[in-house]
Backbone bond lengths (Angstrom), bond angles and torsions (degrees), N, CA, C in turn:
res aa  C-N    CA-C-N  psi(-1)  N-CA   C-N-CA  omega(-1)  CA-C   N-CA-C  phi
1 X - - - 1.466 - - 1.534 110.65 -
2 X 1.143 120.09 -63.81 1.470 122.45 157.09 1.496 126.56 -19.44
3 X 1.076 111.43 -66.51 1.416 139.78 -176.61 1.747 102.73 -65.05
4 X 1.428 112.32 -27.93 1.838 109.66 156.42 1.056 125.42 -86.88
5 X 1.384 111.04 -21.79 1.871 107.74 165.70 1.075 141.21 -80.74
6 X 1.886 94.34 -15.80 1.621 111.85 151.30 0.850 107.30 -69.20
7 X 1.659 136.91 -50.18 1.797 111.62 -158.99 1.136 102.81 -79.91
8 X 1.798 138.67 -3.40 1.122 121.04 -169.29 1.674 112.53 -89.75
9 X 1.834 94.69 -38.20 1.643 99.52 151.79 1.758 121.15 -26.55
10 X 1.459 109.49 -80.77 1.144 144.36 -177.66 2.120 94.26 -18.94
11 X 1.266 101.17 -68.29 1.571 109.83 -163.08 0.920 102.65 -67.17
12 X 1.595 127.28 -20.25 1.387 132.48 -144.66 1.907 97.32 -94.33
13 X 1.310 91.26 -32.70 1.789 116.82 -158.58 2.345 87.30 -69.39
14 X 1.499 77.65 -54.15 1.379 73.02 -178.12 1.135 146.17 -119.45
15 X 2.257 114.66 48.06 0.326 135.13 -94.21 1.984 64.31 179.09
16 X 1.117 108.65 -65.71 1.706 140.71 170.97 1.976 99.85 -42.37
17 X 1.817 71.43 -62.42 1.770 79.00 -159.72 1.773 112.17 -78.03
18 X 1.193 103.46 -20.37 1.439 101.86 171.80 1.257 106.55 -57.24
19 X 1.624 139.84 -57.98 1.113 158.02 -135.75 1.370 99.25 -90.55
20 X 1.476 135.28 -61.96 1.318 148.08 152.91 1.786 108.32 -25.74
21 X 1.381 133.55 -51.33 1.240 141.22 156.22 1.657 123.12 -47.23
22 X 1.540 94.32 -40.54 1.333 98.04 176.45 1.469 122.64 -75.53
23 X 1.483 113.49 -47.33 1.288 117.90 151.27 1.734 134.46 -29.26
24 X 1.406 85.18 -70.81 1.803 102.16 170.49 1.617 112.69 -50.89
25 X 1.376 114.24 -28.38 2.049 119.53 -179.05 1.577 92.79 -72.49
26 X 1.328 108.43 -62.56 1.558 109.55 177.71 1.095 126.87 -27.27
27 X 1.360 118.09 -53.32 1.315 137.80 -161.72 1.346 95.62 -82.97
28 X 1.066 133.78 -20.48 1.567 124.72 -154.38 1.590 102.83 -99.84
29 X 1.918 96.75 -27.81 1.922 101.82 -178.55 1.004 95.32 -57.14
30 X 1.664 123.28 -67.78 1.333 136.38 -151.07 1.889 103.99 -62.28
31 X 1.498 127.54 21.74 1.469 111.12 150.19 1.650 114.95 -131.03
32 X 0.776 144.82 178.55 1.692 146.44 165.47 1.740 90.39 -70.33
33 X 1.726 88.65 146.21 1.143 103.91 163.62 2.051 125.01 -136.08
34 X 0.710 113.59 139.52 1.696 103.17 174.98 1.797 85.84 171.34
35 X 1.487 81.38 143.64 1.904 90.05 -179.52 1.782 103.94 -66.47
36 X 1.439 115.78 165.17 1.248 128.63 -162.05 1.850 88.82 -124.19
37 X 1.239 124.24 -7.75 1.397 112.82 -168.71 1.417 135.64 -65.24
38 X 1.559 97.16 -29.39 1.482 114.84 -172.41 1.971 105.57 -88.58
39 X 1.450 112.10 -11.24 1.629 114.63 152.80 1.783 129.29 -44.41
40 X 1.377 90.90 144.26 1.747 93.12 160.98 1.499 103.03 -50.93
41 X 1.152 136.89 139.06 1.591 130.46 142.14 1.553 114.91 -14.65
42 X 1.426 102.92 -51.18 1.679 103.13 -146.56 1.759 98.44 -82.59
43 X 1.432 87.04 -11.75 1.988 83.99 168.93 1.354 113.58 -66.40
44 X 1.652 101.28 -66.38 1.576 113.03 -165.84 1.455 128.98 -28.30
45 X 1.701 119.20 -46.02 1.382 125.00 179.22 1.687 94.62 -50.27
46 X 1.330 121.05 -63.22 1.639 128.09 -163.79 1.788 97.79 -51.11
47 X 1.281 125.95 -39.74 1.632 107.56 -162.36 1.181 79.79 -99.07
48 X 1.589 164.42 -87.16 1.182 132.21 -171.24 1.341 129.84 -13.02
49 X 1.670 103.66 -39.08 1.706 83.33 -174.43 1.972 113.51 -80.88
50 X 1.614 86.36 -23.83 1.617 84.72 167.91 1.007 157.43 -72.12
51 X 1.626 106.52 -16.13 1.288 125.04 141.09 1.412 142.39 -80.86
52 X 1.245 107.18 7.24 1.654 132.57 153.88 1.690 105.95 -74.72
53 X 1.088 117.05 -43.70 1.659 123.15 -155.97 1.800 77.56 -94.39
54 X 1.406 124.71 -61.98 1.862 101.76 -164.24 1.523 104.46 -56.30
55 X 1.170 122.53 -39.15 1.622 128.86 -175.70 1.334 103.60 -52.40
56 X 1.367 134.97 -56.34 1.222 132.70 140.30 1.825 137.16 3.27
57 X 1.303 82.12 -84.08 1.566 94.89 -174.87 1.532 107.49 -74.06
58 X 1.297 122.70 -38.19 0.941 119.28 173.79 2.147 133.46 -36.56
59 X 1.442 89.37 -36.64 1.642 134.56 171.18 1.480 83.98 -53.82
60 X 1.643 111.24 -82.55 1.560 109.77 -161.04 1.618 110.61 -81.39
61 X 0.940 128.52 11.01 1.452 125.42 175.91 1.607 116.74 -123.42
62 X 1.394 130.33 142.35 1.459 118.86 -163.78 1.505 92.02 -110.34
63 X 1.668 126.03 -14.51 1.348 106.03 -170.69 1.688 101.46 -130.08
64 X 1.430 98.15 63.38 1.644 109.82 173.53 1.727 67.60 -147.11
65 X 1.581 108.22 144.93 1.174 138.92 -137.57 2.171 109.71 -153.54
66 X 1.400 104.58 83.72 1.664 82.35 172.14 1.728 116.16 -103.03
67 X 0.975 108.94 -32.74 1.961 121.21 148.39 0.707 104.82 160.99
68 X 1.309 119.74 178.35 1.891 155.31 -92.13 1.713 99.63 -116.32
69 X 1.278 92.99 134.43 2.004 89.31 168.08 1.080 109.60 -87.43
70 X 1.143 116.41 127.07 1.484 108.55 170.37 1.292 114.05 165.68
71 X 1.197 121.17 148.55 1.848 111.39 -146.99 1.799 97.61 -109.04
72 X 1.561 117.19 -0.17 1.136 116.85 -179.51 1.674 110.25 -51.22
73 X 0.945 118.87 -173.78 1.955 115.32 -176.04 1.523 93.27 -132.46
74 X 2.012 110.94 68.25 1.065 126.21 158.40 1.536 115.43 -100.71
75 X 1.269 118.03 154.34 1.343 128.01 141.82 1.558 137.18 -150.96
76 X 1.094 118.53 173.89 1.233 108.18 -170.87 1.627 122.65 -140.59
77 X 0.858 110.68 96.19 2.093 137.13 -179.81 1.801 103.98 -52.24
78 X 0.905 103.79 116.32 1.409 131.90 -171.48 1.864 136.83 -126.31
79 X 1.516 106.87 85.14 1.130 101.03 -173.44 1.438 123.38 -138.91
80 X 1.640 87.59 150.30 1.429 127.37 -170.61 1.107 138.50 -39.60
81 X 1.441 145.62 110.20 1.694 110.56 146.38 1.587 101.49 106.12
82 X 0.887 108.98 5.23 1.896 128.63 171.24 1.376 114.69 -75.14
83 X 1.384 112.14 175.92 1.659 117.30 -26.14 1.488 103.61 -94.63
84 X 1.798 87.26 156.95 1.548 93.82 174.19 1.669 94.37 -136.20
85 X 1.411 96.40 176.51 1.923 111.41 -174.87 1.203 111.99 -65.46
86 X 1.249 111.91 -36.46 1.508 116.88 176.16 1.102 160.11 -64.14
87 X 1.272 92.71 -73.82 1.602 118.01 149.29 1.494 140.23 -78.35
88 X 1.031 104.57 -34.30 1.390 119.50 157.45 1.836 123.18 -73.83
89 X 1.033 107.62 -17.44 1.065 105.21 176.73 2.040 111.17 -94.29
90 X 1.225 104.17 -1.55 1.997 114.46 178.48 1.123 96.45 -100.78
91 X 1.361 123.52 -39.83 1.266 112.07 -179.86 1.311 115.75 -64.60
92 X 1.678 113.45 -55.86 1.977 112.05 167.92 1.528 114.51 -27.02
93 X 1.235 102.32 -45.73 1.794 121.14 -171.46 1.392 96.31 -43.23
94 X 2.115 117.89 -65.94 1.280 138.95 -151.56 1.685 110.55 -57.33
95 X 1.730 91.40 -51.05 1.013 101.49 -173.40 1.623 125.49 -68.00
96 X 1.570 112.76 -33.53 1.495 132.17 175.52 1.647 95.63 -52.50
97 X 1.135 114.97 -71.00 1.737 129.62 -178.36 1.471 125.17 -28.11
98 X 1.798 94.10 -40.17 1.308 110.42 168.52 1.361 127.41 -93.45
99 X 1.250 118.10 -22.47 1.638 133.11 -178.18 1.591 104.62 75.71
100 X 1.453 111.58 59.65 1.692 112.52 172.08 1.117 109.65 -141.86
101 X 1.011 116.20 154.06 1.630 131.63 -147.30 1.989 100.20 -130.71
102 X 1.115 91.79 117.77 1.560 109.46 166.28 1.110 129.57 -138.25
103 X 1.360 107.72 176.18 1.788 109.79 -162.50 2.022 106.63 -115.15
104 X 1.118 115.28 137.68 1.012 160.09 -161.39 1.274 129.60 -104.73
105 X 1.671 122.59 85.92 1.772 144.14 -151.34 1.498 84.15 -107.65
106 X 1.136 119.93 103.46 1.519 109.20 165.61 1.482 102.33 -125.33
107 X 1.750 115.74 165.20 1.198 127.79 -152.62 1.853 103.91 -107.46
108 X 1.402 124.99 135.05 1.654 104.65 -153.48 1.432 109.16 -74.62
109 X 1.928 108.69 -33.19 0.967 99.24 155.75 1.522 144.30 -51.90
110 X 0.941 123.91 -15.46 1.443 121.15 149.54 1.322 150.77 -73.10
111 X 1.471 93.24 -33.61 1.502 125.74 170.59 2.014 109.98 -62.22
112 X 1.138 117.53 -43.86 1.535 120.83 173.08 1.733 101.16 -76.97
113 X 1.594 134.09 -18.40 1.293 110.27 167.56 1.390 136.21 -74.88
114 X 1.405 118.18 104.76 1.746 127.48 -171.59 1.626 112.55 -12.28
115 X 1.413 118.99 -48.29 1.457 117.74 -170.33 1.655 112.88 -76.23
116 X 1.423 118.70 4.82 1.312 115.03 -175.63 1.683 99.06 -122.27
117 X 1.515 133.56 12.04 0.963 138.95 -172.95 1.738 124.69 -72.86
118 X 1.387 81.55 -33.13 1.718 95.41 160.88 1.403 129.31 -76.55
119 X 1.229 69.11 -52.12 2.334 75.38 165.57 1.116 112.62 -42.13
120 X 1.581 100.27 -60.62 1.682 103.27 -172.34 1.870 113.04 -61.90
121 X 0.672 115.23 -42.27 1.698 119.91 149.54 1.351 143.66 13.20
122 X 1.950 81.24 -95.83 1.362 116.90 149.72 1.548 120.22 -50.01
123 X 1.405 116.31 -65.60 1.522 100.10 165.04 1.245 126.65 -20.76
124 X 1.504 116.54 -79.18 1.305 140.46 -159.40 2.257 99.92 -60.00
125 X 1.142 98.34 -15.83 1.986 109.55 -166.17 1.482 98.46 -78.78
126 X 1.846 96.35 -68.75 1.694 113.70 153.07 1.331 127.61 -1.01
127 X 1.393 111.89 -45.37 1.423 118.04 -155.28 1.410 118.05 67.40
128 X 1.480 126.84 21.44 1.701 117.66 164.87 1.724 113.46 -95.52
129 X 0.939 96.04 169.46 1.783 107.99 -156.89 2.124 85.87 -90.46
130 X 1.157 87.83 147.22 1.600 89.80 -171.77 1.927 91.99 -134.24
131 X 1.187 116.52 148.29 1.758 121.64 -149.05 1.421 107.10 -141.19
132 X 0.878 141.59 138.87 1.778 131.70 140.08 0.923 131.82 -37.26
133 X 1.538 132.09 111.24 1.752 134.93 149.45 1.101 110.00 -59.83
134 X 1.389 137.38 -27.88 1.368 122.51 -133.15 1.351 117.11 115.41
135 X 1.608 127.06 -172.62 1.399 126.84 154.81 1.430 111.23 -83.55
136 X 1.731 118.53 -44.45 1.396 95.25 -155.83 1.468 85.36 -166.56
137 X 1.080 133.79 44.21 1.769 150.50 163.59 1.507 111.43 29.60
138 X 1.427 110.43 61.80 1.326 119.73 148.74 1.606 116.59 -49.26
139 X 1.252 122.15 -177.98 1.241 147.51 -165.36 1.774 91.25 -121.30
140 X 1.247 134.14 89.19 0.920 123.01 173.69 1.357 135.96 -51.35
141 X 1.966 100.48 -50.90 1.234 99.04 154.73 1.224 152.82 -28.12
142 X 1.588 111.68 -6.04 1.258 120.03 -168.23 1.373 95.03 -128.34
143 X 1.176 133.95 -10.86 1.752 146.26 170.94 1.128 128.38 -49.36
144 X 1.256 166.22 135.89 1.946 149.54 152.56 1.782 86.63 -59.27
145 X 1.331 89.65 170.19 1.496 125.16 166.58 1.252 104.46 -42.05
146 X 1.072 108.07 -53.60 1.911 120.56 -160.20 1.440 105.84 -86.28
147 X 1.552 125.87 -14.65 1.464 116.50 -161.28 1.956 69.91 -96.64
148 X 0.987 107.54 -47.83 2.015 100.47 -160.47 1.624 94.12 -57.65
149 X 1.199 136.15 -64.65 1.470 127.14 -175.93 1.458 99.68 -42.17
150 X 1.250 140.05 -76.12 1.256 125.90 -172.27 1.605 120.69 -36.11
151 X 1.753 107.37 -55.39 1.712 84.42 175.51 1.376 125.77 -83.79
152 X 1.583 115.29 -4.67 1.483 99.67 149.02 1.190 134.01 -69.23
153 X 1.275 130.06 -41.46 1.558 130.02 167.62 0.967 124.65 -40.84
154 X 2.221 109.57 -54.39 1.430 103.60 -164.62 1.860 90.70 -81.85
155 X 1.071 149.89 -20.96 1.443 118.06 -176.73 1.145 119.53 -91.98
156 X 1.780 127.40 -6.44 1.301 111.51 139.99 1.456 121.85 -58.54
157 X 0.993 127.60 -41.26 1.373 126.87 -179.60 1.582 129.57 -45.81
158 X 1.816 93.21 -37.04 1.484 88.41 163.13 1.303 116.54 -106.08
159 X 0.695 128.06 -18.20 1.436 109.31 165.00 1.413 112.68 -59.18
160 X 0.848 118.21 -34.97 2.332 120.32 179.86 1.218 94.14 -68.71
161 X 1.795 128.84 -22.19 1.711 110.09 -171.44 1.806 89.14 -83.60
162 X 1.118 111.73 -11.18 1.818 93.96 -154.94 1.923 90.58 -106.74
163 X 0.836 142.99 -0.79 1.478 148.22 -151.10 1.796 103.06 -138.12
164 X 1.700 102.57 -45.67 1.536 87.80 -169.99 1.487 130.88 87.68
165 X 1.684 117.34 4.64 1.345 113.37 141.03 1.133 98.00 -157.39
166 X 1.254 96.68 -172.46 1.811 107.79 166.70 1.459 114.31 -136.00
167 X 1.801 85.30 162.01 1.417 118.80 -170.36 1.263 105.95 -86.68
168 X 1.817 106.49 159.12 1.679 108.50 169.42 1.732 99.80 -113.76
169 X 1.247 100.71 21.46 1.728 91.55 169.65 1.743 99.03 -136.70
170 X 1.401 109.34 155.63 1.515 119.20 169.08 1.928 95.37 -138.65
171 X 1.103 83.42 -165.32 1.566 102.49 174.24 1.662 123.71 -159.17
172 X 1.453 99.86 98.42 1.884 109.53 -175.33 1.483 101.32 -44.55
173 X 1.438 112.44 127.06 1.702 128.02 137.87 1.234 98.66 -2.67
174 X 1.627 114.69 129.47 1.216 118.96 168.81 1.365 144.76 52.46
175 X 1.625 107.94 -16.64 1.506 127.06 159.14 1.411 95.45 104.66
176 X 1.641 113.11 20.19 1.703 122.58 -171.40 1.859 105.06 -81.49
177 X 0.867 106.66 93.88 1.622 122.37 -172.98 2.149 96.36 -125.55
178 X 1.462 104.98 128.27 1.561 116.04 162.05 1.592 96.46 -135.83
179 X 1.505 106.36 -155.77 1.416 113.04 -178.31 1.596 115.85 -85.17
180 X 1.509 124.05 -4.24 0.925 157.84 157.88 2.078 108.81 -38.62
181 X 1.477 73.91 -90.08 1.595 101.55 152.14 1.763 119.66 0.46
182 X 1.626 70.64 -86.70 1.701 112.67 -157.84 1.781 95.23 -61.59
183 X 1.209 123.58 -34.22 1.444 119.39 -160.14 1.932 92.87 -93.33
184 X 1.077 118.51 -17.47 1.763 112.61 -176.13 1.593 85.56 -81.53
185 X 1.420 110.79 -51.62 1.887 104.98 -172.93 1.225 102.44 -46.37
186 X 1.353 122.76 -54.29 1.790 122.47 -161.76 1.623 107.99 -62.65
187 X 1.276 107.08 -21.87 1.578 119.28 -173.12 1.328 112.10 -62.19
188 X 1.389 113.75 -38.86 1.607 134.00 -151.42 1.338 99.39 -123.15
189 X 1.280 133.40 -3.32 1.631 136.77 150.67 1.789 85.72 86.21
190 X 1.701 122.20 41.70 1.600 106.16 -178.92 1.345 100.70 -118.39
191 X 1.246 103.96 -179.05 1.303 120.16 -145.76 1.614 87.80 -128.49
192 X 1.249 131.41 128.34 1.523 127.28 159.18 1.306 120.77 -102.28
193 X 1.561 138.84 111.57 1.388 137.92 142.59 0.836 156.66 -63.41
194 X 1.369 122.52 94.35 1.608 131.32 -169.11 1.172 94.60 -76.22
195 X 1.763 99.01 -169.72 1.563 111.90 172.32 1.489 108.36 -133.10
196 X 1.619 110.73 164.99 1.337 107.51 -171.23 1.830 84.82 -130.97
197 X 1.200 133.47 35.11 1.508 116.70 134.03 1.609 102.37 -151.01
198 X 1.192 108.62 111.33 1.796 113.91 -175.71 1.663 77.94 -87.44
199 X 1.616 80.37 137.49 1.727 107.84 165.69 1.320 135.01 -81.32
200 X 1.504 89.96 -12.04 1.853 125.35 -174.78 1.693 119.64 42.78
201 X 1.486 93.19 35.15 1.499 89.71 170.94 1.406 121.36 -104.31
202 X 2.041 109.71 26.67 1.340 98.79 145.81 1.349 121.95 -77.61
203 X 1.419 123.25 7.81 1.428 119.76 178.82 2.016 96.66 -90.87
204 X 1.179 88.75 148.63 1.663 114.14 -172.53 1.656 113.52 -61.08
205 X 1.479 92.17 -35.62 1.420 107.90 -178.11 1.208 133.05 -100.19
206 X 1.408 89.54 -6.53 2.079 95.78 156.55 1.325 121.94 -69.76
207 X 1.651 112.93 121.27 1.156 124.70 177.14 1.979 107.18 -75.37
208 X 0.757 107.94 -164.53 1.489 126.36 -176.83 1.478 97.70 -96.20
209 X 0.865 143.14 -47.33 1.893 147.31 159.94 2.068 89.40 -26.09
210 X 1.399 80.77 -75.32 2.060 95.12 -151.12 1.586 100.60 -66.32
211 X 1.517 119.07 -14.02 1.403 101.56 177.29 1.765 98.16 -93.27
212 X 1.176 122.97 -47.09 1.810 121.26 166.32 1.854 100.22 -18.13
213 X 1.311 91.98 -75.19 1.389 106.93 -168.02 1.364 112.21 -31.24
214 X 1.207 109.58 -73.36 1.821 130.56 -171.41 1.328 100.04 -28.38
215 X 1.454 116.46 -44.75 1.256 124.65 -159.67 1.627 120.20 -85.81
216 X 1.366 105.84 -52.63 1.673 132.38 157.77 1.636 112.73 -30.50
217 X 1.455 104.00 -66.01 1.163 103.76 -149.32 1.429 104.99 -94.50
218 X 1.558 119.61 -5.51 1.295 112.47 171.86 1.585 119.02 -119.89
219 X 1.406 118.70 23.01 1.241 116.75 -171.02 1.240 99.03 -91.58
220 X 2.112 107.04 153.06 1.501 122.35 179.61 1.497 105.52 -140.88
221 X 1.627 126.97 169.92 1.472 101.95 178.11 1.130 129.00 -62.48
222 X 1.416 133.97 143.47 1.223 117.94 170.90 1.233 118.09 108.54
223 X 1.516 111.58 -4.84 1.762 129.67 -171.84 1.806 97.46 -63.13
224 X 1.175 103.46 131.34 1.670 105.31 150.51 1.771 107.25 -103.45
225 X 1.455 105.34 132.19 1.712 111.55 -179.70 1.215 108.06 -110.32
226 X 1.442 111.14 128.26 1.732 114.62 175.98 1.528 104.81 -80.22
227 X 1.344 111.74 137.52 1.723 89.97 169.47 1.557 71.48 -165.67
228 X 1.966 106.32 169.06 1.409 110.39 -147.17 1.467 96.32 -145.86
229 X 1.553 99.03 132.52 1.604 116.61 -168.64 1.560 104.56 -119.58
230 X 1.541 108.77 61.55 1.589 120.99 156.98 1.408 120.90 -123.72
231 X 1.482 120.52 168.84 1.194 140.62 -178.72 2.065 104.41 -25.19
232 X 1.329 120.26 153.32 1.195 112.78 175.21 1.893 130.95 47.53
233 X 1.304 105.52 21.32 1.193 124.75 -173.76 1.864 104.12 -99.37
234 X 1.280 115.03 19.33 1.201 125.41 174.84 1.662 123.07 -36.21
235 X 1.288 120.54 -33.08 1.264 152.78 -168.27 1.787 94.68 -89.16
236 X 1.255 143.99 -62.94 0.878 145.06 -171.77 1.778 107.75 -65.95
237 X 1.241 102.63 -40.53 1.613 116.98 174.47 1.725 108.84 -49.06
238 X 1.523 105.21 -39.37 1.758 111.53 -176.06 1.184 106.85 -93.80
239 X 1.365 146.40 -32.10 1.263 145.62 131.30 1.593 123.63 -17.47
240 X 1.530 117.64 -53.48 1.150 87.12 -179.64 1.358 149.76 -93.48
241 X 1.137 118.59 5.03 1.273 137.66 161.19 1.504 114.58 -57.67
242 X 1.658 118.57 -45.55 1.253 106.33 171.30 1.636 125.61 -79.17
243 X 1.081 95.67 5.12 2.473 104.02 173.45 1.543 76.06 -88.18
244 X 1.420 117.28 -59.27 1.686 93.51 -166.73 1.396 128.58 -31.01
245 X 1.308 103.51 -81.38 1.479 127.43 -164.10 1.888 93.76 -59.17
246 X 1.212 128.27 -61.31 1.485 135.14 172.88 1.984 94.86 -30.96
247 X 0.622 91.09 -75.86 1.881 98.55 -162.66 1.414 101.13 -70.90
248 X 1.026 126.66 2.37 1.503 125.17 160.79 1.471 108.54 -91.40
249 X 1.058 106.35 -43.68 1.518 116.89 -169.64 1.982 103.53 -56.40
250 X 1.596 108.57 -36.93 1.319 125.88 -147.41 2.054 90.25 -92.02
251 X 1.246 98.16 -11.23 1.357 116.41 177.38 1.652 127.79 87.44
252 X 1.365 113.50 28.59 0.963 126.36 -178.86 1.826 122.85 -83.04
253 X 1.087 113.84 166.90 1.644 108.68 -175.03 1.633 79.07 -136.74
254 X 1.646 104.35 151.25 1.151 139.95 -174.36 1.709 96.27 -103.31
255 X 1.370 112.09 134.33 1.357 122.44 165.13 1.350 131.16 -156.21
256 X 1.483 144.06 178.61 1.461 135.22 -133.22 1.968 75.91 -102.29
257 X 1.454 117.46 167.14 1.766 130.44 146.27 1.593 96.46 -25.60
258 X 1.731 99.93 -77.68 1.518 106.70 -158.05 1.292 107.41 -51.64
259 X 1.383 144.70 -37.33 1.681 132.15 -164.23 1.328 102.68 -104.00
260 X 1.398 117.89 3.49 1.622 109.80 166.18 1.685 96.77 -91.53
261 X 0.578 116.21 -50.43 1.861 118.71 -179.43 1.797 93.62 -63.50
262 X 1.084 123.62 -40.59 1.727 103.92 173.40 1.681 96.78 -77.93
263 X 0.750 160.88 -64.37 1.180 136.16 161.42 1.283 140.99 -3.00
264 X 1.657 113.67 -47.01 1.116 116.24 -164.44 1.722 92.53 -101.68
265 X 1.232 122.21 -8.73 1.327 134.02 164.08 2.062 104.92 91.19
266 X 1.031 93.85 34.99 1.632 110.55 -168.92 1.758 95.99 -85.31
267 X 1.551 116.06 -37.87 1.463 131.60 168.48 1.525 119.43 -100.31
């Protein structure tokens, strides 16, 4: 008799702690993650507080997006601020070399300039999912109603003239989303994607070590990763090869926004 109230303890104990783990994983998707250490000080308070406030809204909003539930050993590589000749075009290289497929925030103003027409191209040849920034990555926060509908519209717009359909997801400049925001998205039936592990190599002073890292050491299934395919992004270029091979190794598969969200059954 004894000896059953221990084992019933026993399952019970862990049984507790599984569930407590499971909780605590949950909790951990639902905020951004990437270390804050290698920052100026005088940054850190500001992206702490902003990932308190997206963690937030995210709660009250169903179509602001940081990634996918789901315990499969997916993720999905996501970049910024495209396309340009440069950088975007080593990364196509990285990714071809490796056979992984990512998704693609480009800015419309860029997208209608002749010298980025190939890039954009190549993406689309690739097979990676290519998205809306915007027109030209204002600070919304600082926008009216009417200036943010305009650069969401017009840079979906070109990008749908140069691609040939459209998307129900984009991604605001800077991850600058209020209720503002949220009511032009609801207008236009879109979907906004954040990320839930910034790589932080829009900071100047991330080496290729601290952006690897950001990424390495905090990824879970289902992660969306911001990382940024503009001019002087040299650092991100040496970085990514090592998230590759690292997160392959860890057994993960690389996939587009759209089939991580069909995955997680969100589409």
């Amino acid at each position: 008799m004894v000896g059953l109230c221990i084992k019933r303890l026993f399952l019970y104990c862990v049984l507790f702690l599984s569930c407590s783990f499971t909780s605590c994983k949950a909790a951990n998707k639902k905020s951004i993650r990437g270390s804050l250490s290698s920052l100026d000080s005088s940054l850190q308070p500001r992206i702490t507080a902003y990932r308190e406030r997206m963690r937030d809204l995210v709660k009250q909003y169903p179509n602001l997006i940081l990634c996918a539930e789901t315990d499969k050993l997916v993720v999905a590589l996501t970049f910024d601020d495209g396309p340009d000749t440069i950088i975007t075009s080593q990364i196509l290289d990285i990714l071809e070399e490796n056979k992984v497929k990512a998704t693609f925030f480009v800015l419309g103003e860029r997208v209608v300039q002749p010298q980025h027409q190939r890039i954009l191209e190549r993406c689309i040849q690739n097979n990676h999912e290519v998205l809306s920034h915007g027109w030209n990555h204002p600070r919304y926060s600082t926008k009216t109603e009417v200036e943010i509908e305009h650069d969401i519209v017009t840079g979906e717009a070109a990008l749908q003239e140069k691609i040939g359909k459209h998307s129900p997801y984009m991604r605001p400049p800077y991850g600058d989303v209020d209720d503002r925001v949220i009511n032009v998205l609801r207008k236009h039936e879109l979907q906004a994607i954040l990320w839930s592990i910034d790589s932080l190599d829009s900071n100047a002073s991330s080496s290729a070590e601290i952006i690897s890292d950001n990424v390495i050491n905090n990824v879970m299934p289902g992660d969306i990763v911001i990382i940024h395919s503009r001019e002087t992004k040299e650092p991100t270029v040496a970085a990514l090869p090592i998230i590759i091979k690292n997160l392959c190794e860890q057994g993960y598969r690389f996939v587009t926004v759209s089939e991580l969200l069909r995955i997680d059954g969100t589409v």
